[in-house]
Backbone as ProteinMPNN parsed JSONL, in Angstrom:
{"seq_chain_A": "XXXXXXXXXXXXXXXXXXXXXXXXXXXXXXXXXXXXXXXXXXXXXXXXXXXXXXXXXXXXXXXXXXXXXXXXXXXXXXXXXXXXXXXXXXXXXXXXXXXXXXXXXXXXXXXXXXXXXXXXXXXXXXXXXXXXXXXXXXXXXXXXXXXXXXXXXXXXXXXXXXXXXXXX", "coords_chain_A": {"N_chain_A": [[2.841, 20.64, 14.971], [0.038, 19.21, 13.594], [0.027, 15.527, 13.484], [-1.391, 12.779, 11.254], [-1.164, 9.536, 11.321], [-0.498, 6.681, 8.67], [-0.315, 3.397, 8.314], [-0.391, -0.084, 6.264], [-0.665, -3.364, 5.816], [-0.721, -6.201, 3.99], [-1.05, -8.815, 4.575], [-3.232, -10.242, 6.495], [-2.98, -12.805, 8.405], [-0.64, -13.717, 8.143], [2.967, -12.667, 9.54], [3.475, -10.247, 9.285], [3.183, -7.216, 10.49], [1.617, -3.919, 11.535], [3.262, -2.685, 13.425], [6.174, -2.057, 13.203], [5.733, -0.7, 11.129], [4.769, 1.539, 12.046], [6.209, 2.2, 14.587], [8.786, 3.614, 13.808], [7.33, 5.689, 12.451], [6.441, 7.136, 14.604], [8.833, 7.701, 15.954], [10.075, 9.45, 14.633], [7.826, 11.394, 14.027], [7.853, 12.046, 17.002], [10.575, 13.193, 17.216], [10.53, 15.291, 15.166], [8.798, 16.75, 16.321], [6.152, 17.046, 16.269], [2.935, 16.392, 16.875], [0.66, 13.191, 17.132], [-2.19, 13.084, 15.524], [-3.952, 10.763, 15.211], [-3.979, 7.291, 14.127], [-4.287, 5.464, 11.589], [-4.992, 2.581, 10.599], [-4.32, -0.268, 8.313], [-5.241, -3.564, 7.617], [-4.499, -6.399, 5.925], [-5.061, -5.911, 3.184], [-4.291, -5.409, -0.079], [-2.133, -2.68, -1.708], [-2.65, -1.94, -4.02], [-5.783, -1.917, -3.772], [-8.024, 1.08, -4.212], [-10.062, 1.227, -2.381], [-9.906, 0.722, 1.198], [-10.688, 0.41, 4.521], [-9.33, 1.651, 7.012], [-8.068, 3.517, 5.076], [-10.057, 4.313, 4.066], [-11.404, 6.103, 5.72], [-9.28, 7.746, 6.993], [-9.302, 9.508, 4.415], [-11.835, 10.62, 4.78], [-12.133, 11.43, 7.262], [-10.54, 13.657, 6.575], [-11.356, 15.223, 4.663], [-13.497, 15.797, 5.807], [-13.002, 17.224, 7.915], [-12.962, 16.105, 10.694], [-11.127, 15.223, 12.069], [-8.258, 16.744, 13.243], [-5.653, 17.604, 11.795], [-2.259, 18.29, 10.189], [-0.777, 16.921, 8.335], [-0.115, 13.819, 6.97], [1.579, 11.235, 7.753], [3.27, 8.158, 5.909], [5.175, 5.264, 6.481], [6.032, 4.514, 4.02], [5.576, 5.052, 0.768], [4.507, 3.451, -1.071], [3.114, 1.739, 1.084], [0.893, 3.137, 1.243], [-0.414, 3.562, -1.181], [-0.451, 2.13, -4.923], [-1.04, 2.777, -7.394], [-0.07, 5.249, -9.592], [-2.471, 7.023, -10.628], [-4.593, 6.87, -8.091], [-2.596, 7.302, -6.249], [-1.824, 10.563, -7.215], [-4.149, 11.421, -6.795], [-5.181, 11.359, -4.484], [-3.23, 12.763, -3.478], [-3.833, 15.295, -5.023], [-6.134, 15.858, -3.421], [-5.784, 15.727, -0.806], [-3.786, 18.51, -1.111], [-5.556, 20.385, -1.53], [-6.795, 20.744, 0.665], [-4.702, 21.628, 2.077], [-3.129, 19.864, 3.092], [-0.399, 18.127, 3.889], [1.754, 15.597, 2.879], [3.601, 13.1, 4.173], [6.622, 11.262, 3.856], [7.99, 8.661, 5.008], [10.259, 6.952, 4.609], [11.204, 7.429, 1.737], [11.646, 9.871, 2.501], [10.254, 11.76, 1.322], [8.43, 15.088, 0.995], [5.735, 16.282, 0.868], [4.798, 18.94, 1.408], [6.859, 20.631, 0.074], [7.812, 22.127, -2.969], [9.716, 20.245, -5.111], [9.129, 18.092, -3.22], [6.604, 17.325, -3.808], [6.719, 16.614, -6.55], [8.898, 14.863, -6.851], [7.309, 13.018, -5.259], [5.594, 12.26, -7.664], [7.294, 11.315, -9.501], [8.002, 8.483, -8.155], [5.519, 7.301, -7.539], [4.823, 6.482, -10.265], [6.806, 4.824, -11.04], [6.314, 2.61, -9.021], [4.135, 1.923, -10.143], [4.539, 1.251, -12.341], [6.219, -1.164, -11.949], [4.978, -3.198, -11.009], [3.464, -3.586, -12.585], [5.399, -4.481, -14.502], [5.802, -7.029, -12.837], [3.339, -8.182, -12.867], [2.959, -8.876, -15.597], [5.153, -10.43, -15.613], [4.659, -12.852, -14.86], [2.227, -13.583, -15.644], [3.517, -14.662, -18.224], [5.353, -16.504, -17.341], [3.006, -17.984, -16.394], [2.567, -19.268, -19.211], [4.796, -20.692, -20.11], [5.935, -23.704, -21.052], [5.016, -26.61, -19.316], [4.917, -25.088, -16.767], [3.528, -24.786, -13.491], [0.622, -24.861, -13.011], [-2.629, -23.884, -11.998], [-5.193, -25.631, -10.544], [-7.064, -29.159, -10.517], [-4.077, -31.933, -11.211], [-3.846, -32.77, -14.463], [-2.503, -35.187, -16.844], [-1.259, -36.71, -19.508], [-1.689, -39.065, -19.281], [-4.041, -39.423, -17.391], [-5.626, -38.171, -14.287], [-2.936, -37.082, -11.913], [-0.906, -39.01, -9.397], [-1.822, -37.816, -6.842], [-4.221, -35.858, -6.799], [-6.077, -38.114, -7.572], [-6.145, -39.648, -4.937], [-6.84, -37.131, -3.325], [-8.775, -36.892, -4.37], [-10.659, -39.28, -3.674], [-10.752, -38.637, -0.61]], "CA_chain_A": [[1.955, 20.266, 13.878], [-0.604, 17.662, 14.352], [0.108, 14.654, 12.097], [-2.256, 11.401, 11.122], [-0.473, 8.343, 10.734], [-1.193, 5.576, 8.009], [0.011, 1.824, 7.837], [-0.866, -1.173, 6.23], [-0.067, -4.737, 5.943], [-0.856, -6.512, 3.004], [-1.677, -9.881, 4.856], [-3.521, -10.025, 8.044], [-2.424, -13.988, 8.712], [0.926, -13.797, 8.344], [3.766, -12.453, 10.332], [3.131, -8.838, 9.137], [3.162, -6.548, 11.744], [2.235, -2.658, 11.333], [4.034, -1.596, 14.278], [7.382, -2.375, 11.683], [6.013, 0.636, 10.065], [4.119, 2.788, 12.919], [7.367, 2.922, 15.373], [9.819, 4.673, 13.019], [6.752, 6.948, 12.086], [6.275, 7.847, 15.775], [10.215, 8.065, 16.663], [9.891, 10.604, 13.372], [7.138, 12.762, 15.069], [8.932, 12.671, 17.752], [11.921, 14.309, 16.59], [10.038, 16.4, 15.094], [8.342, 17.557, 17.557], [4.734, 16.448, 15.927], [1.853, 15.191, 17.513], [-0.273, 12.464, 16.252], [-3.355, 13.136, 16.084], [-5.063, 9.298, 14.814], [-3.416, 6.184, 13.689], [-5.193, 4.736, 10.437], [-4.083, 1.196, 10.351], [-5.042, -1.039, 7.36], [-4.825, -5.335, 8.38], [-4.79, -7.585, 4.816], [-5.483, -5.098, 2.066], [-3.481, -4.52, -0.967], [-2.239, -1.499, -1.877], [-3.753, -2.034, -5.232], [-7.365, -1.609, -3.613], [-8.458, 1.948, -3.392], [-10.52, 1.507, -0.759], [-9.723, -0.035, 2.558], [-11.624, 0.527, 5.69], [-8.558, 2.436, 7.659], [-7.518, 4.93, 3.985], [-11.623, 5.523, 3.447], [-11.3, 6.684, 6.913], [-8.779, 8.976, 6.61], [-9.761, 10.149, 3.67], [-13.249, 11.057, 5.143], [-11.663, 12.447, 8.207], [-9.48, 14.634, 6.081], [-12.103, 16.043, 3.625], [-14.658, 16.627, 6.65], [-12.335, 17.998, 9.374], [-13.271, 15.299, 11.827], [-9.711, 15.562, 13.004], [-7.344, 18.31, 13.155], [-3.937, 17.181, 11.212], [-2.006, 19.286, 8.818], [-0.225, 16.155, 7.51], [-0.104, 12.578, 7.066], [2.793, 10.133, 7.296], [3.331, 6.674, 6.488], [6.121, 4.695, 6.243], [6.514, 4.03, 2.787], [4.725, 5.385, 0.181], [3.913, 2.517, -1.431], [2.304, 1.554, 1.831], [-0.516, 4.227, 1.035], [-1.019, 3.009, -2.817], [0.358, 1.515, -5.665], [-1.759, 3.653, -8.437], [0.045, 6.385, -9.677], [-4.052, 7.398, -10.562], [-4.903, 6.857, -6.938], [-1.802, 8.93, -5.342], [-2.222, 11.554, -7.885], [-5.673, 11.623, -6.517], [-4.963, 11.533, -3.39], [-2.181, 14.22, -3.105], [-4.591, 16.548, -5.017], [-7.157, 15.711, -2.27], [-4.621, 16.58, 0.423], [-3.366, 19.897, -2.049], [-7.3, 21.572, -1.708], [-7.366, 20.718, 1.791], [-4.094, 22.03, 2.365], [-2.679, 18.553, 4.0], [1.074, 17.349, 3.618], [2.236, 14.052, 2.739], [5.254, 13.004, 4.176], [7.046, 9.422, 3.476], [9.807, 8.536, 6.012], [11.733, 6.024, 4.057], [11.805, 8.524, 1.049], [11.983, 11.068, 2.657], [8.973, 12.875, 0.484], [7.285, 15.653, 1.783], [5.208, 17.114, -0.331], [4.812, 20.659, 1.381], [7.689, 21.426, -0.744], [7.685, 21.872, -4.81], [10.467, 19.126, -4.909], [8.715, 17.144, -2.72], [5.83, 17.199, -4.766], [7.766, 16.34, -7.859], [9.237, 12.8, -6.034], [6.233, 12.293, -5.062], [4.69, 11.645, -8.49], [7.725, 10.314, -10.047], [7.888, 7.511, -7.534], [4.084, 6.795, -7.915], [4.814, 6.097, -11.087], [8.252, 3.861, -10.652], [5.696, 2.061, -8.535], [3.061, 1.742, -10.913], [5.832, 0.552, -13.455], [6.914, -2.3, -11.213], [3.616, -3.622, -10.583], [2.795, -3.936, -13.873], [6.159, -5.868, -14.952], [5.36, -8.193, -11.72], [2.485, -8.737, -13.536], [3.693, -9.559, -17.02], [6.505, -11.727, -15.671], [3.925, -14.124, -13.961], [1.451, -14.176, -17.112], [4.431, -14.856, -19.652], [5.712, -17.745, -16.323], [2.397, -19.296, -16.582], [2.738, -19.577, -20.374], [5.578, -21.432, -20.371], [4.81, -24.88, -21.41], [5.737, -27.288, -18.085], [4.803, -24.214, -16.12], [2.744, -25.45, -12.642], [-0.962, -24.387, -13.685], [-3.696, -24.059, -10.189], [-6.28, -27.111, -9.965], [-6.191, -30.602, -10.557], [-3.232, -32.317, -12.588], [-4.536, -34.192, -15.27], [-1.805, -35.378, -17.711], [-1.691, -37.607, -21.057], [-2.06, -40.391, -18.198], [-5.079, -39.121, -16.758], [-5.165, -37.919, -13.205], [-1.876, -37.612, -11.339], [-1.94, -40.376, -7.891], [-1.881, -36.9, -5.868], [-5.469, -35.299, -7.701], [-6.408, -39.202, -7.408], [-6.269, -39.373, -3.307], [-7.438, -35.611, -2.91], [-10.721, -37.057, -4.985], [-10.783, -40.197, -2.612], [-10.959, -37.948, 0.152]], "C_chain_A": [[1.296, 18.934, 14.231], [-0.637, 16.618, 12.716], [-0.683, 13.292, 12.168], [-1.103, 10.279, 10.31], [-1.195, 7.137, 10.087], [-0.483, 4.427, 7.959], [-0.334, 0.739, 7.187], [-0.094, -2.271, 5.685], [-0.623, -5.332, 4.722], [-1.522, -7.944, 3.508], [-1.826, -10.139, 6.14], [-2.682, -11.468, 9.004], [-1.669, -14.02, 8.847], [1.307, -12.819, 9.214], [4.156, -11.032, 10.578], [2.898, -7.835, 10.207], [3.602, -5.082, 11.304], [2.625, -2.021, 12.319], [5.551, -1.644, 13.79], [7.324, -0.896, 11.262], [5.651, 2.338, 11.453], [5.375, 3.306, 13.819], [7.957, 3.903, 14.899], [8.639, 5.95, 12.894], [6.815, 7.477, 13.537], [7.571, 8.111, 16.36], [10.56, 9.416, 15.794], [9.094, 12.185, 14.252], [7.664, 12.635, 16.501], [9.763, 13.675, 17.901], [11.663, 15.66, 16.288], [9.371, 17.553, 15.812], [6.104, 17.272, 17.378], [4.282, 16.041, 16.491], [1.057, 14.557, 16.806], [-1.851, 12.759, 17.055], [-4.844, 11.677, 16.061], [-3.629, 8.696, 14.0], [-4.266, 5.447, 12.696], [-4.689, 3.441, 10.037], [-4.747, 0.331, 9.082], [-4.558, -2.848, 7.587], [-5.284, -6.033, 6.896], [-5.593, -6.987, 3.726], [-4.04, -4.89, 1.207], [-3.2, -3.133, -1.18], [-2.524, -1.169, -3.167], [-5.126, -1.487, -5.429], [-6.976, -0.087, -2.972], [-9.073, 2.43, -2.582], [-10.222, 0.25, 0.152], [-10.624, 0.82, 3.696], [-10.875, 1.91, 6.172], [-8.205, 3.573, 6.745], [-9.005, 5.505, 4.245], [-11.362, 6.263, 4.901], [-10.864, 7.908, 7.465], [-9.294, 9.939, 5.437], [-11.316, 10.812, 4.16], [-13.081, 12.277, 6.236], [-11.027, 13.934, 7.464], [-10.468, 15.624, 5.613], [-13.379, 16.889, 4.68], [-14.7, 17.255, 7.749], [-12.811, 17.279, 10.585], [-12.391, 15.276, 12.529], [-8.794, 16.312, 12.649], [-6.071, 17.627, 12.952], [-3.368, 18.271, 9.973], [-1.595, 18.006, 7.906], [-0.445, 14.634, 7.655], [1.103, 12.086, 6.55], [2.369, 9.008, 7.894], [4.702, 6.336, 6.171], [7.447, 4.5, 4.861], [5.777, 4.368, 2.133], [3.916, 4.548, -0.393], [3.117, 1.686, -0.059], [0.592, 2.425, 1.931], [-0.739, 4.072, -0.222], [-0.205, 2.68, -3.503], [0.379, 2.057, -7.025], [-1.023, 4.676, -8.378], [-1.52, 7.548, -10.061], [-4.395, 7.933, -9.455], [-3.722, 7.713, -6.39], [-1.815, 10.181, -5.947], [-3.213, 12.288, -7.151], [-5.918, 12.544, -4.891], [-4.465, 12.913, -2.787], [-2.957, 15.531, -3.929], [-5.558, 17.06, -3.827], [-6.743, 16.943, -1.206], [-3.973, 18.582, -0.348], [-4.571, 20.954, -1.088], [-7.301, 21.535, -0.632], [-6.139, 21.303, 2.739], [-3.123, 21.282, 4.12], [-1.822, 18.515, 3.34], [1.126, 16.234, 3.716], [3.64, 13.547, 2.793], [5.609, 11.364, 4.526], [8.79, 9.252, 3.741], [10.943, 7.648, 4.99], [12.189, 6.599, 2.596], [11.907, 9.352, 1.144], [11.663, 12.437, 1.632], [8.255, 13.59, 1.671], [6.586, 16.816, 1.074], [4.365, 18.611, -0.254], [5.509, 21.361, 0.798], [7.541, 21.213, -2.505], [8.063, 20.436, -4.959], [10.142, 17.999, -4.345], [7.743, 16.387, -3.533], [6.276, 16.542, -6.224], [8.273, 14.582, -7.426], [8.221, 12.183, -6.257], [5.288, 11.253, -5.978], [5.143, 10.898, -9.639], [8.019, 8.635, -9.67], [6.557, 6.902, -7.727], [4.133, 6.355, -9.394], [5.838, 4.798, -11.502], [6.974, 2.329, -10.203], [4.811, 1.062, -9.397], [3.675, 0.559, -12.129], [6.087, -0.858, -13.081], [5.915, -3.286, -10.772], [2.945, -4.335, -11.944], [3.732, -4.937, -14.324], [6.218, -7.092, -14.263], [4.594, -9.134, -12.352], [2.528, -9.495, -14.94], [4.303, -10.669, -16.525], [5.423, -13.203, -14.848], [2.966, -14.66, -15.144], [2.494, -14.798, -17.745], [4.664, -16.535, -18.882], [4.539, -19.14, -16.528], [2.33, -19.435, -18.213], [3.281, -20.721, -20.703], [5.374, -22.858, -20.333], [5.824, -25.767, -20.043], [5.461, -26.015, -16.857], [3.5, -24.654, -14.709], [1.762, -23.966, -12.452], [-1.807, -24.596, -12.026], [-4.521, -24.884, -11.111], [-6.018, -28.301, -10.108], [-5.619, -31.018, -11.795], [-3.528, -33.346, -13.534], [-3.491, -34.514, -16.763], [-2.453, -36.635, -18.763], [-2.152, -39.09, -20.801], [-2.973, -40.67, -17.58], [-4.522, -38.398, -15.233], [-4.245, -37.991, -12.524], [-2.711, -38.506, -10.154], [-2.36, -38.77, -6.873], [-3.366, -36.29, -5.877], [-6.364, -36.975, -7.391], [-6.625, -39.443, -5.681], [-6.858, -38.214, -2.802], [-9.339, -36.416, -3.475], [-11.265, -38.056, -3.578], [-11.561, -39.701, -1.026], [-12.313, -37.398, 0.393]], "O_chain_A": [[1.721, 17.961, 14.855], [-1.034, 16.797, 11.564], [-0.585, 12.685, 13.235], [-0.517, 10.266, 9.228], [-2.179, 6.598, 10.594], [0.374, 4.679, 7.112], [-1.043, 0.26, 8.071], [1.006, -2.112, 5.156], [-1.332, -4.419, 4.302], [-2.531, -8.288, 2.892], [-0.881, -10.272, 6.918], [-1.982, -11.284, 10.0], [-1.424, -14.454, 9.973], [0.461, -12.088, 9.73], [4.818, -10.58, 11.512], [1.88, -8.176, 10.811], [4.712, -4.693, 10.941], [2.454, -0.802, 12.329], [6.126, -0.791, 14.465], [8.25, -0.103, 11.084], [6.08, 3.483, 11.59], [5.643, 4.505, 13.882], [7.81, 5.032, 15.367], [8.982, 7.09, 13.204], [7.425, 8.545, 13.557], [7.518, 8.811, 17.372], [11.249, 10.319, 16.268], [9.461, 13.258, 14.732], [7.828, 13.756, 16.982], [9.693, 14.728, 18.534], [12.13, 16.714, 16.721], [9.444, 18.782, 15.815], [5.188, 17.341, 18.198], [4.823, 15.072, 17.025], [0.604, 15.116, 15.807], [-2.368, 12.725, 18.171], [-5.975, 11.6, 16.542], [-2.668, 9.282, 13.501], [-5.079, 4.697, 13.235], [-3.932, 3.356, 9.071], [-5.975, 0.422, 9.056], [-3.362, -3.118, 7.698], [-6.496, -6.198, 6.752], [-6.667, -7.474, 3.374], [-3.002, -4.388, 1.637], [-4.07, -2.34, -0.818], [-2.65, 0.03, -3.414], [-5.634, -0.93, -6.402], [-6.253, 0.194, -2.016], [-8.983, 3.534, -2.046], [-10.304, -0.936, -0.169], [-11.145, 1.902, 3.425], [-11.363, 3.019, 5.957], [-7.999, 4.65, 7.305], [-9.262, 6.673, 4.534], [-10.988, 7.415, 4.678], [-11.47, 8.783, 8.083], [-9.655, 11.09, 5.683], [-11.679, 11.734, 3.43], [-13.526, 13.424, 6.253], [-11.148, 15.068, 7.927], [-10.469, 16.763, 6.079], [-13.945, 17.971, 4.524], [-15.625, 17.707, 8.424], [-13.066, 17.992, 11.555], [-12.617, 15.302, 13.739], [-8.622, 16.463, 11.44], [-5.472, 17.112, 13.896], [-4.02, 18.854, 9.107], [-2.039, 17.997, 6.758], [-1.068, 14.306, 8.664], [1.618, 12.287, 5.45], [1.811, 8.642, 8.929], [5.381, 7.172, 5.574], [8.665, 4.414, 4.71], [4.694, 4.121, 2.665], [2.698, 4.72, -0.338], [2.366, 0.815, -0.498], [-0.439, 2.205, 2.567], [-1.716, 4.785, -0.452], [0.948, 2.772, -3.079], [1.351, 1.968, -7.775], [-1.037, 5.281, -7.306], [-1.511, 8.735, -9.735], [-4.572, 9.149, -9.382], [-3.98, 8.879, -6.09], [-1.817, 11.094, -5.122], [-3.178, 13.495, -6.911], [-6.423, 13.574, -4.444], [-4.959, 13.752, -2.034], [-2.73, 16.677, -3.541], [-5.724, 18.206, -3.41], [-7.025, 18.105, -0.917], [-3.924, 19.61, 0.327], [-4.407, 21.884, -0.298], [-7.971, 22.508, -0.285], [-6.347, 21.479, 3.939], [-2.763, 21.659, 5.235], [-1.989, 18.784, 2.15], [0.553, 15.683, 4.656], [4.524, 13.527, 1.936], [5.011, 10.557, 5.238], [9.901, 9.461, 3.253], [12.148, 7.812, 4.803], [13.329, 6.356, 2.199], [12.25, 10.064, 0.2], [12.268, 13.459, 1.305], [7.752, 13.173, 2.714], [6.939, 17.973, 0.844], [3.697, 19.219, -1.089], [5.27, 22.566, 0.718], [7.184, 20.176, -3.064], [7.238, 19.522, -4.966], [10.64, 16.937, -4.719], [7.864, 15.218, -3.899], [5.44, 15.741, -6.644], [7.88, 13.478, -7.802], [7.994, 11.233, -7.006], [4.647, 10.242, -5.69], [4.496, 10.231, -10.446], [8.205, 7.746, -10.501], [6.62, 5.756, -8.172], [3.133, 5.688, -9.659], [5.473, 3.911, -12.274], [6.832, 1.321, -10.895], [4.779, -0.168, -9.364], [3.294, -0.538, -12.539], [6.156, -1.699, -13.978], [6.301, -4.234, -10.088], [2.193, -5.291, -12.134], [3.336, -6.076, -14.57], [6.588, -8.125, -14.821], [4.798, -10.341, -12.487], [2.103, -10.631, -15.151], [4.038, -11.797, -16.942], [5.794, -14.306, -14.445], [2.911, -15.829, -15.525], [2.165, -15.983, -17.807], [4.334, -17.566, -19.467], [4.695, -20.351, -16.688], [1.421, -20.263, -18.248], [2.734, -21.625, -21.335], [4.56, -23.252, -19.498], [7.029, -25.59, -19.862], [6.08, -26.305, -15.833], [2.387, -24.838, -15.202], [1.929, -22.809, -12.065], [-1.476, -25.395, -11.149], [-4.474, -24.766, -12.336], [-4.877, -28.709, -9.895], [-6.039, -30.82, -12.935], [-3.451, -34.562, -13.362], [-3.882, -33.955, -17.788], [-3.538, -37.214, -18.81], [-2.676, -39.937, -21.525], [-3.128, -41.796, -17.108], [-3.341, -38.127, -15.016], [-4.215, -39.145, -12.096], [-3.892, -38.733, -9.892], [-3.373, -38.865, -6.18], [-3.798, -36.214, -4.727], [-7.478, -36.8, -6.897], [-7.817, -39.274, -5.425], [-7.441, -38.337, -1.725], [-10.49, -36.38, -3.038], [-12.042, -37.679, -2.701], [-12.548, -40.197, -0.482], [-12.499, -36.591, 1.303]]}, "name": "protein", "num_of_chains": 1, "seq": "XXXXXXXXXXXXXXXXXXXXXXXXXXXXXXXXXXXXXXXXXXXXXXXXXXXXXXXXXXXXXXXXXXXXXXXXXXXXXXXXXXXXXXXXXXXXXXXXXXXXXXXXXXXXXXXXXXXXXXXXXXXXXXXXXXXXXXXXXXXXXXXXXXXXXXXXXXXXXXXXXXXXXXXX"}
């Protein structure tokens, strides 16, 4: 079976490195006996954003038969989105086009019912966890004494630190 592999990194600068995720996928097809047929890498994209350079890619390839894969694996599912919307979307995509989605570290593969079924309760787990991330950082900066972004200007005026940055 010919399989397309996806990765991405979340921050190109840092120490991030998608061969972390691409090895295991290729010691996987391996095993399996799979060949890859393309590597879709994504470098300093959320998995928040539904488009990236390396997904539109695939996704284009997929829908217009530019390359011959039955399936796609990545690493982690949440390495391919964060949207239960967007994987929904996705895995219908892949459905019509009669593409598999298989996710080594959960061990989803959504040629099977069951697989399918994981698939969209995890996308949602996901979705869940993303969102209380989010809460717990709004409610954080609430909190009164809570360190606010730009310059510190207290009941004193300018801290000396905001005072030397101006200087500057």
């Amino acid at each position: 079976m010919n399989v397309a592999l996806y990765a991405r990194v979340s921050k190109a600068h840092t120490h991030q490195d998608p061969e972390a995720q691409l090895q295991p996928l290729r010691a996987m097809c391996g095993a399996k006996g799979w060949t890859i047929a393309h590597e879709y890498v994504d470098h300093g994209f959320s998995g928040a954003k539904e488009s990236r350079p390396a997904l539109d890619e695939l996704m284009r390839d997929a829908q217009h038969g530019h390359r011959d894969f039955a399936a796609i694996a990545c690493w982690k599912f949440d390495r391919f989105a964060r949207s239960t919307k967007h994987l929904l979307r996705a895995l219908e995509t892949f459905q019509s086009l009669d593409i598999a989605f298989v996710s080594l570290t959960e061990s989803v593969d959504t040629s099977t019912p069951y697989g399918k079924l994981v698939f969209t309760i995890l996308g949602a787990v996901a979705e869940l966890e993303r969102s209380l991330i989010a809460e717990r950082i709004k409610n954080g900066m609430k909190k009164h004494g809570a360190k606010k972004p730009g310059p510190k200007v207290g009941a004193n005026g300018p801290s000396r630190t905001t005072l030397w940055r101006r200087a500057r």
